[in-house]
N, C-alpha and C positions, 0 to 999 in steps of 0.2 A: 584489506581483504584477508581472512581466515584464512585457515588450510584444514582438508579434513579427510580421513581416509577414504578411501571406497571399497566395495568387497573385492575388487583386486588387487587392493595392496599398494594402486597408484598414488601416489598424493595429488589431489585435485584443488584445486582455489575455490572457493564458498562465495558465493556474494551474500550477504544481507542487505535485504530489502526490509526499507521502515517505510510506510505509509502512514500520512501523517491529516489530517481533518480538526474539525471545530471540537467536538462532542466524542469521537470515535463510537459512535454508535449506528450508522451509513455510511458518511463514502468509507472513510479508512477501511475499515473491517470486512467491508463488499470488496473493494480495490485488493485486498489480500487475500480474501477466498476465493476471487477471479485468475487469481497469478496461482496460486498454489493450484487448484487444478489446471490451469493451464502448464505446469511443470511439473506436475504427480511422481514423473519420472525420473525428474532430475532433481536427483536430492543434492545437488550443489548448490540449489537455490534455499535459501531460506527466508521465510516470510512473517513481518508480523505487523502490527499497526497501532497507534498512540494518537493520544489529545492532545490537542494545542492547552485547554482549560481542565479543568477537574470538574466540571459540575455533573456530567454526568458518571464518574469515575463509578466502578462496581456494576453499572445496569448492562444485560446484554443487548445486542443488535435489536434495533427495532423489527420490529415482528412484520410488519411490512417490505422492508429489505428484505431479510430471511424470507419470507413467501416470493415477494421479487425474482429471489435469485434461485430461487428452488423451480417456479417457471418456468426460469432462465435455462433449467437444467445443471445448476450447477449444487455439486455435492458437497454439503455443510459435516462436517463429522463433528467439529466444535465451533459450537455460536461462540464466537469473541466478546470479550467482557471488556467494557472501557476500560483503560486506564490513561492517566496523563503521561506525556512524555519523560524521560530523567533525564539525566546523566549517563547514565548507563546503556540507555538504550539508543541514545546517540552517538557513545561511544561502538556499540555496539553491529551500528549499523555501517556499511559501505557507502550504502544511497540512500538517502532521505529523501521523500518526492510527495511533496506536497499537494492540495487538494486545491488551494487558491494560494494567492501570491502573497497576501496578508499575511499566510502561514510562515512562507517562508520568511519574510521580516521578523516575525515573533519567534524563531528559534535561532535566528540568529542574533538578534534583541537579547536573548535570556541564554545561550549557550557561546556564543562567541563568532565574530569572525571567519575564524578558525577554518569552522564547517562549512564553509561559504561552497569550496568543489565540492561537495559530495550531497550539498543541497540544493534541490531546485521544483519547481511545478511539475507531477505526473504531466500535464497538457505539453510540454516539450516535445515528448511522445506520441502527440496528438496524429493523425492523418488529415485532420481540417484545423481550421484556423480559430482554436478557440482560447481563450485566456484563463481559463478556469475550468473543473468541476461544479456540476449545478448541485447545491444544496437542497435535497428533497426533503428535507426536515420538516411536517406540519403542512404538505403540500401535496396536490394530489397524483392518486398514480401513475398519470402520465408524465409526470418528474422523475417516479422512482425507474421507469422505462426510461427516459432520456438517461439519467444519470448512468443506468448499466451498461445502457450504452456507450456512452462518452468514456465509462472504466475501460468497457473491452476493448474498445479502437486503443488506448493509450496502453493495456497491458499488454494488447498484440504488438505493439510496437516494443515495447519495453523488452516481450519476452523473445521478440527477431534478436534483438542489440544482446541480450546474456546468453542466447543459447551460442551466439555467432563469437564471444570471447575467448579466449586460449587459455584451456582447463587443465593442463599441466604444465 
């Protein structure tokens, strides 16, 4: 956990949130514009999201998602641009929270052990009994619907659990 000032001078705990997907061009990138307006206000939260693979690395959200979540009602100020996971941004991160469970084997496959507590499936979070995010990739709308859904239930949970921690 970071530490980072506030305009009162308090020092506060930061969490970083890494959301992590196949491609990061849907869920990741949704799952993270879901959470940041969901805490718009509480800049202790910070938020961002990575690929398991490179292939899509540089392209932004798919343009379906983006309309999805706009919809949705939700306020994009920057479309997220892939990139793959590092080093860095694993170090970087407090939670890592994966989009399926494959994912998490492959970062701890290629980053170590190590991270094993502070990584685990977004669907942990769930309020129903689901084992994964649905991949809307290639699929039609009423996936890209499920899937915002399945984000919002697991970020509303998510964001009960970091507003509810002890920020000094």
């Amino acid at each position: 956990i970071s530490f980072k000032k506030r305009n009162n001078g308090i020092l506060n705990k930061s969490m970083n949130i890494l959301f992590i997907c196949t491609g990061n061009v849907n869920r990741s990138p949704a799952a993270q514009i879901i959470l940041e307006n969901m805490s718009n206000e509480d800049k202790s939260i910070l938020v961002d999201s990575a690929a398991i693979s490179d292939y899509q690395k540089g392209n932004k959200m798919i343009k379906r998602m983006t309309d999805t979540l706009r919809e949705y009602g939700y306020k994009i100020d920057n479309i997220p641009i892939s990139k793959p996971i590092t080093q860095e941004l694993v170090d970087w991160a407090d939670m890592i929270l994966c989009m399926q469970p494959h994912h998490l084997i492959s970062i701890l496959d290629k980053f170590g052990e190590k991270y094993r507590n502070k990584t685990r499936p977004l669907s942990n979070f769930s309020s129903k009994n689901i084992r994964g995010i649905n991949d809307p990739h290639g699929k039609f709308q009423k996936v890209y619907y499920e899937t915002i859904d399945q984000l919002e239930d697991c970020c509303e949970k998510l964001y009960e659990n970091l507003s509810s921690r002890p920020k000094e």
